[in-house]
Biotite code that builds the C-alpha atoms (Angstrom):
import biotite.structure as struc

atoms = struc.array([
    struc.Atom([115.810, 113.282, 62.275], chain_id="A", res_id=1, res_name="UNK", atom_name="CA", element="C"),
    struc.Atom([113.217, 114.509, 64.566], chain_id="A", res_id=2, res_name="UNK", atom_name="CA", element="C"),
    struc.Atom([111.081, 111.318, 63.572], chain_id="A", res_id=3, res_name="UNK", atom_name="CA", element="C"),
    struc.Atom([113.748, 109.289, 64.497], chain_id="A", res_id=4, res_name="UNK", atom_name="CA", element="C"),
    struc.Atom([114.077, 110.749, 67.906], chain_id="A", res_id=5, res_name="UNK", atom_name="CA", element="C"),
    struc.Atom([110.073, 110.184, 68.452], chain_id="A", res_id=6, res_name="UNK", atom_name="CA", element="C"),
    struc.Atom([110.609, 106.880, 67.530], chain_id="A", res_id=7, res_name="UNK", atom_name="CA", element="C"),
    struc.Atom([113.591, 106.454, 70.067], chain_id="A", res_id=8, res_name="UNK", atom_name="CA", element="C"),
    struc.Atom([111.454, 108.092, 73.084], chain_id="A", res_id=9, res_name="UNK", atom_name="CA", element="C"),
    struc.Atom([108.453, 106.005, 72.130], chain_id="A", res_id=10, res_name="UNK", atom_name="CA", element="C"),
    struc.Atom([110.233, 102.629, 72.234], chain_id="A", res_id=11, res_name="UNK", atom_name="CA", element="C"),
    struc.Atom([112.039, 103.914, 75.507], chain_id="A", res_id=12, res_name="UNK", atom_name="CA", element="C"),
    struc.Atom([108.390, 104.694, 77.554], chain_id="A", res_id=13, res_name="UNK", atom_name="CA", element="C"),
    struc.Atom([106.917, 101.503, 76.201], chain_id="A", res_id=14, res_name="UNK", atom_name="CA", element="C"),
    struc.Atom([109.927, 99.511, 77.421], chain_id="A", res_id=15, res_name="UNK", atom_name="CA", element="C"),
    struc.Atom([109.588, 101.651, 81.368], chain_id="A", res_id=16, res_name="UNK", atom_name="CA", element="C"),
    struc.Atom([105.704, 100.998, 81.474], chain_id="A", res_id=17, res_name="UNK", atom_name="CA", element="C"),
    struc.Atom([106.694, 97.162, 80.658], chain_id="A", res_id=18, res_name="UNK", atom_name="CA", element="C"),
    struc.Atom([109.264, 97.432, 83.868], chain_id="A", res_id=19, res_name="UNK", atom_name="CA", element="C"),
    struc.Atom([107.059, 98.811, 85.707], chain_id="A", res_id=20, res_name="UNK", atom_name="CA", element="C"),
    struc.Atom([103.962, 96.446, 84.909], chain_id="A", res_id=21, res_name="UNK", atom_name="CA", element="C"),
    struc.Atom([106.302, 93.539, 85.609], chain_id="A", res_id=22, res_name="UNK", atom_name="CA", element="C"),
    struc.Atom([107.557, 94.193, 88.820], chain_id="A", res_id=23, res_name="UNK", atom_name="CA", element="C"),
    struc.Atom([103.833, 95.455, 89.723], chain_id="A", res_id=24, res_name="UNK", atom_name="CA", element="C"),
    struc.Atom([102.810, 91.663, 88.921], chain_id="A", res_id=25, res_name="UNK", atom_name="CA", element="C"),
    struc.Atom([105.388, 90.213, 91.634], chain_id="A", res_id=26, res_name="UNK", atom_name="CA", element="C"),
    struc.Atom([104.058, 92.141, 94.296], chain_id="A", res_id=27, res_name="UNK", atom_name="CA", element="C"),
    struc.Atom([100.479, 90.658, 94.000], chain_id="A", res_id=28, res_name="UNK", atom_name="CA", element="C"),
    struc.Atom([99.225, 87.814, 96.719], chain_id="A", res_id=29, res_name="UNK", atom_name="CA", element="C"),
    struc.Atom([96.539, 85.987, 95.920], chain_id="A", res_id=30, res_name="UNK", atom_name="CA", element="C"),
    struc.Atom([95.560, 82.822, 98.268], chain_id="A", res_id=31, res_name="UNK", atom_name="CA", element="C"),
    struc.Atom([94.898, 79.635, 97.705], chain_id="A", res_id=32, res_name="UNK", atom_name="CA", element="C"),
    struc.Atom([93.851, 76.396, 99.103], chain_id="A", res_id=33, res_name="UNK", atom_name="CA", element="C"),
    struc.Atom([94.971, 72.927, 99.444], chain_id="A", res_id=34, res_name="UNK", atom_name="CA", element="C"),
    struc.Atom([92.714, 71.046, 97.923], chain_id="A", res_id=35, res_name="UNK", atom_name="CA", element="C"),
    struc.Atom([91.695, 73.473, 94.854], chain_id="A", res_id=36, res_name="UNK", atom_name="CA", element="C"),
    struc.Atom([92.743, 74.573, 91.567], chain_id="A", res_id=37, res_name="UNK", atom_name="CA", element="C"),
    struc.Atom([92.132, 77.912, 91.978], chain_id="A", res_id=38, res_name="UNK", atom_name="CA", element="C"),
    struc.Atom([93.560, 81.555, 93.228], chain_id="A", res_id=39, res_name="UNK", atom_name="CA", element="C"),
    struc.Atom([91.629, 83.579, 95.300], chain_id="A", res_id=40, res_name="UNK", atom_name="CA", element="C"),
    struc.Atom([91.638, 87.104, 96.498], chain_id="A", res_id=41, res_name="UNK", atom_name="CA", element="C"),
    struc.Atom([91.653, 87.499, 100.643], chain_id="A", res_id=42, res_name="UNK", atom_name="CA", element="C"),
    struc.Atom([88.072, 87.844, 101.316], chain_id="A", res_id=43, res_name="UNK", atom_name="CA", element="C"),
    struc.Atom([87.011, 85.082, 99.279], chain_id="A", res_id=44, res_name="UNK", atom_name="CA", element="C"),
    struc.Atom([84.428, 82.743, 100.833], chain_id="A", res_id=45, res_name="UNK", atom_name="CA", element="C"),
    struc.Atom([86.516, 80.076, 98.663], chain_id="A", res_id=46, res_name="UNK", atom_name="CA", element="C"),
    struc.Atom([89.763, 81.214, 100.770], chain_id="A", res_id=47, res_name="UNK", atom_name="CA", element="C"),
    struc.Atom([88.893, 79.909, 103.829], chain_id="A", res_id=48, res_name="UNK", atom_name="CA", element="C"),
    struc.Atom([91.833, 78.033, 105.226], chain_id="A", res_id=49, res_name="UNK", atom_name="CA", element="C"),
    struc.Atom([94.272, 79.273, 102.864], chain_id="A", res_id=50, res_name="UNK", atom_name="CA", element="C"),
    struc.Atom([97.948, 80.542, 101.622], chain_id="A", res_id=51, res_name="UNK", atom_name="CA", element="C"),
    struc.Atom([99.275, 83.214, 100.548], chain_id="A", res_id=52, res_name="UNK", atom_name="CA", element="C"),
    struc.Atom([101.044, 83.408, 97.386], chain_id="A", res_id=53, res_name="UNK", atom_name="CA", element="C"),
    struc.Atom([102.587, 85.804, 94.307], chain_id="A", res_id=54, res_name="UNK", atom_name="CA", element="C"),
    struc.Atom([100.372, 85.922, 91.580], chain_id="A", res_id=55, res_name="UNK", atom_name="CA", element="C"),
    struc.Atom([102.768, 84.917, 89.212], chain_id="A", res_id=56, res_name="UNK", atom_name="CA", element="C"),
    struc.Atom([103.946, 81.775, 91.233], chain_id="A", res_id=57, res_name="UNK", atom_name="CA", element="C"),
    struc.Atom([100.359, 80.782, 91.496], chain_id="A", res_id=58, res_name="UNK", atom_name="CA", element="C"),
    struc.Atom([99.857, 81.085, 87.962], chain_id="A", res_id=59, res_name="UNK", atom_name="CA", element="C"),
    struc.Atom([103.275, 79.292, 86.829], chain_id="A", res_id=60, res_name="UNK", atom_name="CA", element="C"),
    struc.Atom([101.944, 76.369, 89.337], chain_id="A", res_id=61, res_name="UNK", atom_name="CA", element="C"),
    struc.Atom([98.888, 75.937, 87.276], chain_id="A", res_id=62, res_name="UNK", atom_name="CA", element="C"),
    struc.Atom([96.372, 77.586, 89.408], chain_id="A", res_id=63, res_name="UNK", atom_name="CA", element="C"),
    struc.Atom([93.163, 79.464, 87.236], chain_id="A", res_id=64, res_name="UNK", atom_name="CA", element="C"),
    struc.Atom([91.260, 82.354, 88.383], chain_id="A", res_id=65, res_name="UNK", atom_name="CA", element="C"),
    struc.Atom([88.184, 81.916, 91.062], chain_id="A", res_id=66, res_name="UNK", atom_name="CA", element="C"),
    struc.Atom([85.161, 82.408, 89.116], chain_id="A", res_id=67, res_name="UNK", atom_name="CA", element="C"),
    struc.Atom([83.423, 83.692, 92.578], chain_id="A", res_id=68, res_name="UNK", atom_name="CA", element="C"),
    struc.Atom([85.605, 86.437, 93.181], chain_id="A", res_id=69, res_name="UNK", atom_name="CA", element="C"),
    struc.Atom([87.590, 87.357, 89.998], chain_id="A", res_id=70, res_name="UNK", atom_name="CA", element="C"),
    struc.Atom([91.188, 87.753, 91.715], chain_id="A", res_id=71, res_name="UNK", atom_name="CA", element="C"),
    struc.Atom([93.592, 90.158, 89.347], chain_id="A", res_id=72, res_name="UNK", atom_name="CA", element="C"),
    struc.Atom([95.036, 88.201, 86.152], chain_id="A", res_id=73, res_name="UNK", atom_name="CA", element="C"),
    struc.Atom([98.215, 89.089, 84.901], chain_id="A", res_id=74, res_name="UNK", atom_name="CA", element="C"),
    struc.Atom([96.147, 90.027, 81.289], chain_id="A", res_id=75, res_name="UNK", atom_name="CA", element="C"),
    struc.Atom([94.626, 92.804, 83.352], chain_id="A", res_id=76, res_name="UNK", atom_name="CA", element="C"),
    struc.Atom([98.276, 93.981, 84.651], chain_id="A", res_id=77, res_name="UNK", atom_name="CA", element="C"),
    struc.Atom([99.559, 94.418, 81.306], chain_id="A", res_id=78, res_name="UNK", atom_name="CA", element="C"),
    struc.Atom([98.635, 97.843, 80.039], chain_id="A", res_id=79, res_name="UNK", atom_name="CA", element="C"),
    struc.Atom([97.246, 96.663, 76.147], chain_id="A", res_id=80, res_name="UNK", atom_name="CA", element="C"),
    struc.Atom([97.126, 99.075, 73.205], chain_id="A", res_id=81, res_name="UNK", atom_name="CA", element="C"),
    struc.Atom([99.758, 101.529, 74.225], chain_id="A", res_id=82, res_name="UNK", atom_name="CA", element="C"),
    struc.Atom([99.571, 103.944, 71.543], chain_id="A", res_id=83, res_name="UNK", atom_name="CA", element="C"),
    struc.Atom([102.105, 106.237, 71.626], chain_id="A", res_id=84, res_name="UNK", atom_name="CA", element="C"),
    struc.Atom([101.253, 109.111, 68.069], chain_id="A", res_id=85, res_name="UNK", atom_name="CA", element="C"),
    struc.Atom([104.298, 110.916, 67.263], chain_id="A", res_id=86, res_name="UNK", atom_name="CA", element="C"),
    struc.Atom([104.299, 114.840, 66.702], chain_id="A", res_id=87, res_name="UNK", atom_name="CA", element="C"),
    struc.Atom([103.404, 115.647, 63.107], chain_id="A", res_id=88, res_name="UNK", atom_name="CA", element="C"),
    struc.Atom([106.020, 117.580, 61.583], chain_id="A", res_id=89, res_name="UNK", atom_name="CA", element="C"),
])
C-alpha cells in the first residue's frame, strides 16, 4: 500500500511541474521581424524594428530560433528526466 501511495504522489508532482512549465511558456516574449523567419530575444542586433510576441504563438506561426542570439525554446522550458525514486521499503 505504501508503494501505491508513492506512486500516487509521484504522478501528482510530475503532473504540477507540467502546469507550472506550461503556463511559464505563455509568459515568454520573444520579438520578431517582418521580413524574417526567425524569433529573437530583445537585445538582438537581428531585432531591430521588431514585435513582440509569446513564445508559443511565435513558434505555432512557424518562426525558428535566431542562431545569433539563441532566444529560449520551449525544449529548454520543459524540465526532461524528472526522476522521481520512491522510498525503499
Amino acid at each position: 500500500m505504501k508503494k501505491f501511495y508513492c506512486f500516487i504522489l509521484t504522478i501528482i508532482i510530475i503532473c504540477t511541474i507540467s502546469v507550472i512549465s506550461f503556463a511559464d511558456e505563455e509568459e515568454i516574449i520573444v520579438f520578431i521581424t517582418r521580413t524574417g523567419d526567425r524569433y529573437h530575444i530583445e537585445s538582438c542586433r537581428y531585432a531591430r524594428n521588431s514585435t513582440s510576441i509569446i513564445l508559443t504563438e511565435a513558434i505555432s506561426n512557424g518562426y525558428i530560433p535566431c542562431i545569433t542570439c539563441s532566444p529560449p525554446t520551449i525544449e529548454e522550458l520543459i524540465i526532461p528526466n524528472i526522476e522521481v525514486v520512491p522510498e525503499q521499503l
